[in-house]
Steps between C-alpha positions, in 0.01 A plus 500: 500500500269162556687160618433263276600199809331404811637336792377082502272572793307785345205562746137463375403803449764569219418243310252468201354212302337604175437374134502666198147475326423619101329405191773341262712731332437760723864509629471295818815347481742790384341718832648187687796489327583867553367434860838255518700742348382789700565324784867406412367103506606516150808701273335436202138617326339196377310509196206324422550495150854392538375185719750667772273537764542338862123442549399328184764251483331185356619417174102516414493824634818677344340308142180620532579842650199496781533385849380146567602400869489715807848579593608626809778761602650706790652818520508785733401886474547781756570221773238272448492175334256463207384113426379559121294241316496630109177271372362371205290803270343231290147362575599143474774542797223642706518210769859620526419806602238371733770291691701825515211758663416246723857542698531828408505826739447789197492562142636751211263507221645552192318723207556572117507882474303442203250219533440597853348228669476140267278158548803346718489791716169463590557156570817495748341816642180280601751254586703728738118638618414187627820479672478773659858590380567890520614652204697826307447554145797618283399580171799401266599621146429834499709531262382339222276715238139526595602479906257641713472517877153645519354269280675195671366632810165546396519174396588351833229656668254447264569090476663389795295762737820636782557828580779553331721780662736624200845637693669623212493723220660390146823708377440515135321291314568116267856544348611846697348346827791577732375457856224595762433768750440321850148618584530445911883731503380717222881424335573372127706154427685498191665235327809599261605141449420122522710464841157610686588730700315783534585897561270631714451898451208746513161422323565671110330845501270380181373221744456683822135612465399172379698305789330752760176392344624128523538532781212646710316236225715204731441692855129481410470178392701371821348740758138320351648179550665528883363680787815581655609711191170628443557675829790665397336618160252623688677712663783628295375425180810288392698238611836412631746299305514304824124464547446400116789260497345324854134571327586278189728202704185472709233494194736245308506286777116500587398466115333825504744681252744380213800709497608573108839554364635489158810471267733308255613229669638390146724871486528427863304791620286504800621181738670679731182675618319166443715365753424798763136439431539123619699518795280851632151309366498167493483288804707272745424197587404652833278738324245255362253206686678231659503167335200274555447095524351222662631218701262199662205707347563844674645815321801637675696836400868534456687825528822610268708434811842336454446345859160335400480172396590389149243533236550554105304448201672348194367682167690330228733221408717445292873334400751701513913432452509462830275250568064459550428875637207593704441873502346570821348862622573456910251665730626424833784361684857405384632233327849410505687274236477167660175516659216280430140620396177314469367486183136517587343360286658165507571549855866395372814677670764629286848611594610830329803446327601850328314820546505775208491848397373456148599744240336365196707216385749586780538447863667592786542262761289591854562396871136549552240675405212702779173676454424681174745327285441310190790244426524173338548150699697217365438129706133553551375206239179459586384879433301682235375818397237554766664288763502625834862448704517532882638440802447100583415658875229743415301374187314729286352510180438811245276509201675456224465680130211442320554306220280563182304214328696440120302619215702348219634120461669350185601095466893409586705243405817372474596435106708145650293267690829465730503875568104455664684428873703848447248679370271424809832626717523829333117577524503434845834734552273743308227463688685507796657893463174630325180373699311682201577205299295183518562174352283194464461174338135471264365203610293417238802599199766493674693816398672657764357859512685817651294783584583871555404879519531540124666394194842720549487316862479102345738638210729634787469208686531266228839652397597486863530105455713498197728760624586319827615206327156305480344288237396635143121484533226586244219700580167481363110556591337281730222321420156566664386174669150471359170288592253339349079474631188341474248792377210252448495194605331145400301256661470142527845458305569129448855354475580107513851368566570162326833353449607102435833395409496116526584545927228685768312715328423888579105588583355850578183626395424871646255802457584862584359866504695722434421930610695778553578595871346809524288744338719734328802339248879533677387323806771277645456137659442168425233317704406144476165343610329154538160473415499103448177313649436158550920380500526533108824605548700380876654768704857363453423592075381820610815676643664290199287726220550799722862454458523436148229797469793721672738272210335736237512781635852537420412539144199749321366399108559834393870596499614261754491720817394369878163487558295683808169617556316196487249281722451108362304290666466127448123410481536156331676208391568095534764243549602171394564227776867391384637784272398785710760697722602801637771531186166453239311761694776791523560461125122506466478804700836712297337355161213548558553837655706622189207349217244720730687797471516494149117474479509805705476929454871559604678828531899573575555706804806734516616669826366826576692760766274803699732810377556837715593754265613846638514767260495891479186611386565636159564180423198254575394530169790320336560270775115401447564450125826289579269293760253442217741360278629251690147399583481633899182543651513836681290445830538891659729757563578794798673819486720468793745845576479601070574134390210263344540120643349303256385113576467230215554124433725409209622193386873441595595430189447835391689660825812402357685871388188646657760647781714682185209555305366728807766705560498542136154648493503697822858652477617227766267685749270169525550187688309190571428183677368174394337232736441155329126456559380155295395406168263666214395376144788570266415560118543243244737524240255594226367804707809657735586801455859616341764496829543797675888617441 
């Protein structure tokens, strides 16, 4: 019989931080809840379906039925203690995950029995890849109708390219699937009830010839893998339950091999083995490369060692009943309630008022909190997700999660104009606990624009605000801040400024060329030049028309947009000896200005973005045709590891629902960026094209 407690000081080496990785839907968060219940954390089964689970505990989350925030728990297994982060399966939460990987030690990937592996696999699995996060797969639902472990397997290796090293054997198949024989003891599992439990007995006689094939299948695959067990192969043509067991901890931990399990976690069948495969496969803090940072421009290492120095990097924020709480992964030192950190970023100190063990929604009150633990902090103010916290006496700072650039945006406001002061609160709160979200002010329109991941994410987000007591706001499109240019220009343009009204008359007489700036139309700029001879026009009424030149610019002649693009130069004019002055000449040089430009070829610019498009390759085709139609200019492509990365300029305007639109279209297997790169010609009423929906 496991312990489901550990004592407070449980040494390194027992303990395990890992997240729970899947494509939505594939049953993330009922493993973790029967991971709780398993684990006596819990009394209860929570349903996902019933909005009863501890994980998703959002009110978003228990309406929408997916997970939407990272959400931390502890529990403990076979005397160690398990730090479990279940994440977001939805593409639009990605950066959540992200944040989580970054502090994480190891992984359980989570697979549908049936769909094997889906588009948001792929993605957290590249995700978990870059992080160099160790991983086990457990293939869940097997038994729903069409279940198949082969299949999901195949899948696996086929699109995320491990070795996966299958340790089980299925007991019955979709709606009679009662258990699994245990490939490494050669001994069945078999699960009566819901309670989880299993009754271990000998491997079914109908099954033995296939396990023993199973089997030597596994002892091949590892003993090609791992020299030390190819020895043993070698020489006795099997291996040991011991040697396989040490064989697969040390190909987990090095990346080489992905250990795969499988179940129900929804009939609660398969944890408890789950569990064994964590604590015997996935690593320790001490197992895996010390933490890395710089301080006064050299890189310094810190070890998992309680007596190090403090050092800890804060992964998410958020407000919680107890107060502002900074969840914070610590990789060296201890810190006791009381202490103070440096938030290094700020270089501000911060006294730690509470440290806790977060259970979801719940916590449990720390005296401190060493090496390998992830807790939450409340007194440290000035932190946020990526933050770095340290001792004040040895400084350090860590890199921090990478945050990804927003793809979508949409126009807030509040529907009171006395509401606009609260609205700007809650955005910044927003922005505050998901660094994913960015808001800005349009400085030409004025519409306060909040961008995000995706539409679910601004919805979310959006939502967020009213829920937490903030002001109703209306959402809408923003507008794209257009230009207007000078495609050909004039010469030797004439303008004369006369004004008398009984007092001191107004006198400016001035003549202008107008050109565009550059060769090619969506060139940016304004440049003014003098090309008066012989004092027709002073210097002092020179900078005066080159100001009121700048006047007009303001204002285009076609639909009323800011101009750019242009070069005028003043070749030209005269004066009058009392009624001339610099007020005559700067309305010479905006009216003046303005009349030229309607004798001008002018074109409206719209904002054009360079667009990275990564998508699988059975589906360039209809990714090209979607380009087309929202008039992108493809400029090349590469095949990089069986994905086409397509390059293009669009217009903005037509990126908005581009990022749902994609996923759409590719079976959420595509992503892209967008990089704001200038200006191009934007059609005319009479000839654009129908909008891209």
């Amino acid at each position: 019989m496991r312990t489901h407690i550990t004592s407070p000081a449980t040494p390194l080496t027992a303990v395990r931080n890992l997240g729970i990785l899947a494509h939505v839907d594939a049953g993330k968060t009922t493993v973790t809840e029967r991971i709780l219940y398993a684990t006596g954390t819990t009394h209860k089964r929570g349903e996902v379906h019933d909005g009863t689970t501890v994980t998703d505990f959002d009110p978003q989350e228990r309406d929408r039925g997916i997970t939407i925030f990272a959400a931390a728990v502890s529990c403990a297994w076979d005397g160690c203690r398990i730090n479990l982060i279940d994440t977001p399966g939805h593409v639009d939460f990605a950066d959540e995950v992200e944040r989580s990987l970054r502090v994480l030690d190891g992984a359980v990937a989570v697979f549908d029995a049936v769909a094997g592996v889906e588009p948001q696999s792929e993605s957290v699995w590249r995700q978990a890849d870059r992080h160099g996060v160790p991983r086990i797969a457990f293939v869940n639902k097997l038994d729903r109708a069409g279940a198949d472990l082969d299949r999901a397997v195949a899948s696996i290796r086929e699109r995320l390219h491990p070795a996966p090293l299958v340790v089980q054997l299925p007991i019955g198949a979709e709606d009679a699937f009662t258990g699994v024989v245990d490939l490494v003891r050669m001994r069945a599992l078999t699960w009566g009830d819901a309670s989880g439990t299993a009754v271990e007995g000998a491997v079914p006689e109908e099954l033995r010839e296939e396990a023993v094939r199973r089997r030597r299948m596994l002892a091949e695959a590892v003993a090609g893998l791992h020299p030390g067990a190819l020895e043993e192969f070698c020489g006795q043509d099997t291996l040991s339950a011991g040697t396989l067991t040490a064989a697969l901890r040390d190909l987990t931990r090095t990346g080489d091999g992905v250990v795969v399990l499988a179940g129900s976690a929804y009939r609660n069948r398969g944890i408890e083995p789950l569990l064994d495969a964590v604590v015997a496969c996935l690593p320790s803090p001490l197992d895996v490369p010390a933490v890395r940072g710089v301080h006064a421009g050299a890189e310094q290492e810190r070890a998992a060692d309680p007596q190090a120095p403090f050092s800890g990097l804060v992964f998410k924020v958020n407000a919680g009943a107890t107060g502002r709480l900074a969840h914070v992964r610590v990789y060296s030192g201890t810190l006791e309630k009381g202490d103070t950190v440096r938030e290094q970023g700020s270089g501000r100190g911060e006294r730690v008022a509470r440290i806790l063990r977060v259970m979801a929604d719940r916590h449990v009150p720390l005296d401190r909190a060493v090496a390998g633990d992830i807790v939450a902090l409340v007194g440290v103010k000035s932190a946020r997700a990526g933050s770095t916290l340290c001792d004040p006496g040895a400084p350090l700072l860590l890199e921090p999660p990478t945050v990804a650039e927003p793809v979508v945006s949409v126009a807030v406001e509040a529907r009171r104009a006395t509401d606009t002061g609260p609205l700007a609160a809650a955005l910044a709160r927003l922005v505050e606990e998901d660094p994913s979200l960015v808001v800005r002010t349009d400085a030409e329109t004025g519409q306060t624009v909040l961008s995000g991941m995706g539409e679910l994410h601004l919805e979310v987000a959006v939502e967020k605000v009213r829920r937490e007591g903030g002001p109703e706001v209306t959402v809408g499109r923003p507008r794209v801040a257009c230009r207007e240019t000078v495609v050909a220009g004039v010469t030797g343009f004439g303008y004369r400024h006369v004004k008398q009204d009984g007092g001191a008359g107004q006198f400016a007489h001035v003549v202008l060329d107008v050109e565009p700036l550059g060769p090619e139309v969506g060139a940016t700029g304004f440049e003014f030049r003098s090309a008066v001879v012989g004092g027709s026009v002073p210097q002092e009424y020179v900078r005066a028309v080159e100001a009121g030149c700048r006047d007009a610019l303001a204002e285009g002649p076609l639909d009323g947009h800011p101009v750019t693009g242009l070069r005028v130069t003043l070749t030209d004019g005269s004066t009058h000896v009392k009624d001339s002055s610099d007020t005559a000449f700067r309305t010479a040089g905006r009216l003046g200005l303005r009349a030229a430009l309607r004798a001008c070829a002018t074109a409206v610019l719209e904002p054009v973005a360079e667009v990275t498009v990564t998508v699988p390759e059975d589906a360039v085709g209809t990714v090209l045709g979607d380009l087309a139609a929202r008039r992108g200019r493809v400029g090349g492509s590469e095949t990089r590891r069986g994905a086409t990365v397509l390059t293009a300029t669009v217009p903005l305007a037509e990126l908005f629902g581009y990022a749902t639109r994609l996923r759409s279209r590719t079976q959420g297997r595509g992503t892209f960026t967008a990089r704001p790169t200038g200006y191009a010609p934007a059609p005319r009423p009479d000839t654009a094209p129908a909008p891209t929906r």
